[in-house]
C-alpha positions in Angstrom: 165.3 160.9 134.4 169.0 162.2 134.3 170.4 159.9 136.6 168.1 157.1 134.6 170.3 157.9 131.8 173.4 158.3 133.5 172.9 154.2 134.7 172.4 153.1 131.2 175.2 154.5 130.2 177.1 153.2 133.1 175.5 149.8 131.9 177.2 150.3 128.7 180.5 151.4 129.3 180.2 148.1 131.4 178.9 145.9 128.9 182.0 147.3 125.9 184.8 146.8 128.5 183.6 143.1 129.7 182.5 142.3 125.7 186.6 143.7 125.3 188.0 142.2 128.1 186.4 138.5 127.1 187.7 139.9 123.4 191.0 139.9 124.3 191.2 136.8 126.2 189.7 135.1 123.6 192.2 133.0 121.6 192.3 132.1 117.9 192.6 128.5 117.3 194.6 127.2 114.8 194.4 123.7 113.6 197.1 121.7 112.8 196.3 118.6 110.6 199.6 116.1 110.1 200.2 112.1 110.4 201.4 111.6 114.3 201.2 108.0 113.7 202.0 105.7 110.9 204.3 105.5 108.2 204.5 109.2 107.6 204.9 110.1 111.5 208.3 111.6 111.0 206.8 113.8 108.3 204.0 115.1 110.9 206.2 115.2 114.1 209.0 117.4 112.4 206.1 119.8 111.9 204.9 120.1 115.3 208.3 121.1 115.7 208.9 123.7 113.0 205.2 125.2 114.5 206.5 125.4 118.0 209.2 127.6 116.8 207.4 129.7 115.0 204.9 130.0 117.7 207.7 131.4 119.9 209.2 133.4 117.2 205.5 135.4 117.0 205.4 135.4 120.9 201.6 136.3 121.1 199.6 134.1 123.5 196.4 134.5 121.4 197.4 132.0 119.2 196.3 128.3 119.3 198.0 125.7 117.7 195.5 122.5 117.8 197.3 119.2 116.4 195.2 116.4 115.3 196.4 113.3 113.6 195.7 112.4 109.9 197.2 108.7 110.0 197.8 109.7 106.3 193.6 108.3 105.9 191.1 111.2 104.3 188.7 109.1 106.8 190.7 110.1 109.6 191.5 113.4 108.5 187.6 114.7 108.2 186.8 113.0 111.8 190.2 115.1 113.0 188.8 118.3 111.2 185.2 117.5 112.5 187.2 117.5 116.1 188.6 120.8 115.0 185.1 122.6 114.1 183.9 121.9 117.2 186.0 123.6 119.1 186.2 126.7 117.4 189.3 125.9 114.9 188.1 128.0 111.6 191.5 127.8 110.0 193.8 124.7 109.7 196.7 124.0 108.6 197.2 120.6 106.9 196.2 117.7 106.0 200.0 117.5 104.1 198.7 115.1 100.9 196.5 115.9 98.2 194.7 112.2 99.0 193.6 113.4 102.2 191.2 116.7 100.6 188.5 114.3 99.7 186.0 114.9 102.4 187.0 118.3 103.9 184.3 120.3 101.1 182.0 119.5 104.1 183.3 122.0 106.5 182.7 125.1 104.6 182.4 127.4 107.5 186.3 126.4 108.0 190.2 127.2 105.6 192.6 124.4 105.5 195.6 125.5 104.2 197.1 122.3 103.0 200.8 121.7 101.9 200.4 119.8 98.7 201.4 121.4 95.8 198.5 120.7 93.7 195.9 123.4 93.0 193.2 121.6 90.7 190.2 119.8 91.3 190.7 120.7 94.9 187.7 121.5 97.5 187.1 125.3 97.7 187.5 125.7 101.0 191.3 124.0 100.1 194.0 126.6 99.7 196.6 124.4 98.3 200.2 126.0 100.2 202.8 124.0 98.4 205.6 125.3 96.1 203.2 125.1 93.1 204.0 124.4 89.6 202.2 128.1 88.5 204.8 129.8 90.8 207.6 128.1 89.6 206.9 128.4 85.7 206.5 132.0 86.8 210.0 132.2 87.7 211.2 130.4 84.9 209.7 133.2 82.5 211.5 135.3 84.1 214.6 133.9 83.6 213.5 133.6 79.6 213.3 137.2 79.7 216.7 137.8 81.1 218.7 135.5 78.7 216.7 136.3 75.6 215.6 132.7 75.7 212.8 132.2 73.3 212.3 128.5 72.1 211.9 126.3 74.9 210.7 122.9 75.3 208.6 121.3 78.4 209.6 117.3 78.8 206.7 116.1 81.0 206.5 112.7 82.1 203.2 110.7 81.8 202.5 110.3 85.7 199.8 111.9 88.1 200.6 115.8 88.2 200.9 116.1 84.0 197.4 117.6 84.3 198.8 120.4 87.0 201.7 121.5 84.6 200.0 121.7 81.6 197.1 124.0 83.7 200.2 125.9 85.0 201.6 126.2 81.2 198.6 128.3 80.8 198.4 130.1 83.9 202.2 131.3 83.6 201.8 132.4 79.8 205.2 130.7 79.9 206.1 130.9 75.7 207.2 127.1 74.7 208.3 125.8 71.2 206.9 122.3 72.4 205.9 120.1 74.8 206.2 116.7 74.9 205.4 113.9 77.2 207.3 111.0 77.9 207.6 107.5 79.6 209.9 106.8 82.7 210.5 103.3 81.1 214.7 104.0 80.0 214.7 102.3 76.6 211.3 104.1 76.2 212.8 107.5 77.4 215.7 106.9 75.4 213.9 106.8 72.0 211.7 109.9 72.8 214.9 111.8 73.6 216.6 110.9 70.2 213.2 111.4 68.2 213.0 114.9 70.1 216.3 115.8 69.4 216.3 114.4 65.8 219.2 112.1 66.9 218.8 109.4 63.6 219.7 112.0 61.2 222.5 113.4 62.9 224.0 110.7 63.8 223.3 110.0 59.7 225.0 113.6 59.3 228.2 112.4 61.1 228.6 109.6 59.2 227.8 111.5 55.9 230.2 114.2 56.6 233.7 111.4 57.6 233.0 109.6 54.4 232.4 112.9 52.4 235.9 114.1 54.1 237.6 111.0 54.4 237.2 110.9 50.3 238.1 114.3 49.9 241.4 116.0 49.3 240.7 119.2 51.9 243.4 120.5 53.9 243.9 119.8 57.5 241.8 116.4 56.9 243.4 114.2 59.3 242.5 116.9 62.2 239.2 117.6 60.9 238.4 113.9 61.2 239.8 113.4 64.4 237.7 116.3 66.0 234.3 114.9 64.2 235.1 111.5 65.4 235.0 112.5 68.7 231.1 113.7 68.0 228.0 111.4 68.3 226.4 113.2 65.9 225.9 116.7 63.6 223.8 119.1 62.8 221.8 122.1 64.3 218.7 121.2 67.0 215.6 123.4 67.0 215.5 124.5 70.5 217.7 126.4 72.5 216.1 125.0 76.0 215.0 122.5 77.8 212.8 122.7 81.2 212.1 118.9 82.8 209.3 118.5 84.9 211.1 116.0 86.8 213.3 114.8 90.2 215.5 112.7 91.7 216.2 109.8 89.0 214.5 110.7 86.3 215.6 113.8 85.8 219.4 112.7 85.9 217.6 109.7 83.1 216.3 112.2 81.3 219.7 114.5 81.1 221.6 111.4 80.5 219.3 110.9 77.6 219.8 114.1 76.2 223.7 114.3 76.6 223.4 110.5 74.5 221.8 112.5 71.6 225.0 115.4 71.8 222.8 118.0 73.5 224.8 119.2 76.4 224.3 122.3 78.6 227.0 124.1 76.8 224.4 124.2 74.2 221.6 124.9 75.8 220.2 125.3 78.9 218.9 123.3 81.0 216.5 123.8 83.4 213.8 122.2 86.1 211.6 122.6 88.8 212.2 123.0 92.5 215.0 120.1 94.0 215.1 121.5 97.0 218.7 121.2 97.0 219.5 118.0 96.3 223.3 117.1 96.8 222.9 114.7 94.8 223.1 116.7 91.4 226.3 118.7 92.9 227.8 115.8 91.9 226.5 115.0 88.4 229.3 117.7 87.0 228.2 116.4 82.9 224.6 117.8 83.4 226.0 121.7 84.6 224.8 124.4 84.8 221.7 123.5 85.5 219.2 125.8 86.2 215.7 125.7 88.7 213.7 128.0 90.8 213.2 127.1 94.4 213.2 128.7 97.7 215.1 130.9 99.7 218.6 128.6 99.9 220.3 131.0 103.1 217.0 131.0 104.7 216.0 127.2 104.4 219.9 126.5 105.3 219.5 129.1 108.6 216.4 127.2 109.7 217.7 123.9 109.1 220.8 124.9 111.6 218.8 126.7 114.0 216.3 123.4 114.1 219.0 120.7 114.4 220.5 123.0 117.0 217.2 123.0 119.3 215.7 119.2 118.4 219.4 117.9 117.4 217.6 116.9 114.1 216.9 118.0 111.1 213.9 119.2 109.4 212.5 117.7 106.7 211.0 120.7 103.2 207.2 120.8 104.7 208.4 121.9 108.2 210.3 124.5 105.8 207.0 125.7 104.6 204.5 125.3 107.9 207.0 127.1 109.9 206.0 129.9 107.3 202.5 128.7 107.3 202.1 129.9 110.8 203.6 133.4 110.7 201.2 134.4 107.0 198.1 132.4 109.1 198.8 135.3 112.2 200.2 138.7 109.8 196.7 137.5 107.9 194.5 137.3 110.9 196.4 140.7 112.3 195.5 142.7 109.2 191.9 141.4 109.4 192.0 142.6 113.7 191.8 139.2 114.6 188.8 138.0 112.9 188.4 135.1 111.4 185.9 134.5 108.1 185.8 132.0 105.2 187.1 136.0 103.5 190.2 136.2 104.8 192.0 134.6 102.3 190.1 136.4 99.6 191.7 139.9 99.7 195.0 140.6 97.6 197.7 140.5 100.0 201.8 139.6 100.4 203.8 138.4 103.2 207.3 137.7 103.2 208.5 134.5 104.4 211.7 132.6 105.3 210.3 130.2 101.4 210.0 133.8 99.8 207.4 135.9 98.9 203.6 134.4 99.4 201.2 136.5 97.1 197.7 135.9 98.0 194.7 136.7 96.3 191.0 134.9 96.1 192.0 132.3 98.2 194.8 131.1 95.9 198.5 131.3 97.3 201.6 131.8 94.6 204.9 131.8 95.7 208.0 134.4 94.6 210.5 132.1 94.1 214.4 132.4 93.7 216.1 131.2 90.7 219.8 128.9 91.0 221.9 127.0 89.0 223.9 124.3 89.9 227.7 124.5 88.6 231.3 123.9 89.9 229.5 121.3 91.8 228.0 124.3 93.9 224.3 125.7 94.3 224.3 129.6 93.0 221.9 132.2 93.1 220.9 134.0 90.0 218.4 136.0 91.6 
């Protein structure tokens, strides 16, 4: 009877080491869902690049990376994800556009972490990645709170994502005097701008106040006149902020708008959302400072050098944020000892990336973002 028991335990100690061994061998499979082919190739080939260095940066040979192509279709993404499931892919990364979620509530045994930037009306197996417009409203309050600023107003134009800001209004508790929506049309745009800014009856003020002077016998007339005349209009505006929910040349309409009606930076401030650097506003020296939160500026800059140095290329923003993608996918899978559930995502949990901070909680992801202004024709950080 002893040595009965002594074999079933041998059988045991057998059974846990094999049931480790095959344990450890096992790998976890990541998916990877980007376009490989078609007119957004370039987008989904720079990815597969930023992965692969990321893969090597982690150095673990338990993770996976499994690249399908989306051809930019949601047809072809689901049969892609479909080809995923099957063999044993639970979390992917991808599809990159919000167009491209449509089917993918069918695999809810699997997580796709997907790049847009969108976080409404999405699947909930969808765990939108992007640089959303919650995180950066978030950022801006900050701000706010650091410069006293208390009456800001939201220009919004009427196009596809007006629906995301005004749920991330709500989700920041971002205090705003106004907000107002407008049309990307320029004489359209124009009149909004001078209707916000109560440009008619200043530019009636001006003219009031030369003819009142111009009539008058006041000392110093002559200088007082030249110095009004140099004005394009008078009087006080109601709002000591701006934030345009804009990029690339609308928001440069929009400012040029607002510098038509005499509201310059020097008095108020302007700010934006996330431009991801663009040169191009280094140059617009009449619009600065302006103000925006984005991502980590020495970090994107370092991977940028360190990618064109290895693929003599460089990256484009979304390789930015999948390179990240892949390190929070494995320091999430590690704190959860390498198993993978539709939970994992659930728990509140941070992980510092190359973007910033990623703050995850019930399968949401919000991003701690820094805050720059452009001036001097230079990007600085204000924290």
């Amino acid at each position: 009877m002893k040595n009965f028991g002594k074999i079933i335990i041998f059988i045991c100690i057998i059974f846990v080491l094999n049931a480790y061994k095959l344990s450890a061998q096992e790998k976890i499979k990541i998916g990877l869902l980007v376009p490989l082919t078609g007119k957004d190739a370039e987008i989904g080939q720079s990815i597969i690049k930023a992965t692969r260095l990321a893969i090597n940066k982690i150095n673990d040979d338990k993770i996976e990376i499994l690249p399908k192509d989306t051809e930019s279709n949601a047809l072809k993404t689901f049969s892609a994800a479909k080809e995923l499931r099957e063999v044993g892919a639970k979390i992917v990364i991808g599809p990159i556009f919000n167009k491209n979620l449509n089917y993918l509530d069918k695999f809810n045994d699997m997580i796709f972490l997907s790049l847009t930037n969108k976080n409404i009306n999405n699947p909930k197996n969808i765990i939108s990645a992007g640089i959303n417009a919650t995180s950066q409203l978030n950022t801006i309050v900050k701000f706010q709170k650091l410069n006293d600023i208390k009456r800001t107003i939201l220009l919004t134009p009427n196009e596809d994502y007006k629906e995301e800001i005004l749920n991330s209004v709500l989700e920041s508790k971002i205090k705003l005097k106004w907000k107002y929506f407008y049309d990307t049309d320029p004489t359209l745009l124009t009149k909004k701008i001078e209707e916000i800014t109560r440009y008619p009856q200043r530019k009636q003020n001006l003219k009031d106040e030369i003819k009142r002077l111009e009539d008058s016998n006041e000392t110093n007339k002559e200088k007082k006149l030249e110095n009004l005349k140099k004005k394009h209009a008078l009087g006080g505006i109601n709002f000591d902020s701006v934030i345009i929910a804009d990029f690339d040349q609308n928001l440069k309409s929009v400012t040029t708008s607002l510098l038509y009606t005499d509201v310059s930076p020097e008095r108020i401030y302007y700010m934006t959302f996330n431009q991801w650097f663009d040169e191009s506003l280094l140059k617009e020296t009449s619009i600065q400072p302006i103000y925006f939160p984005s991502i980590n500026k020495e970090n994107f800059d370092s991977f940028s050098q360190n990618y064109k140095k290895i693929y003599d290329e460089f990256p484009n923003e979304l390789s930015f944020l999948s390179y990240d993608l892949i390190g929070l996918v494995y320091y999430i899978i590690f704190k959860n000892n390498f198993i993978v559930n539709e939970k994992i995502f659930y728990k509140k949990n941070k992980f510092k990336g190359k973007i910033g901070i990623f703050e995850i909680n019930k399968n949401r992801i919000n991003h701690v973002l820094n805050f720059y202004k452009i001036e001097d024709e230079k990007f600085k950080k204000i924290f």
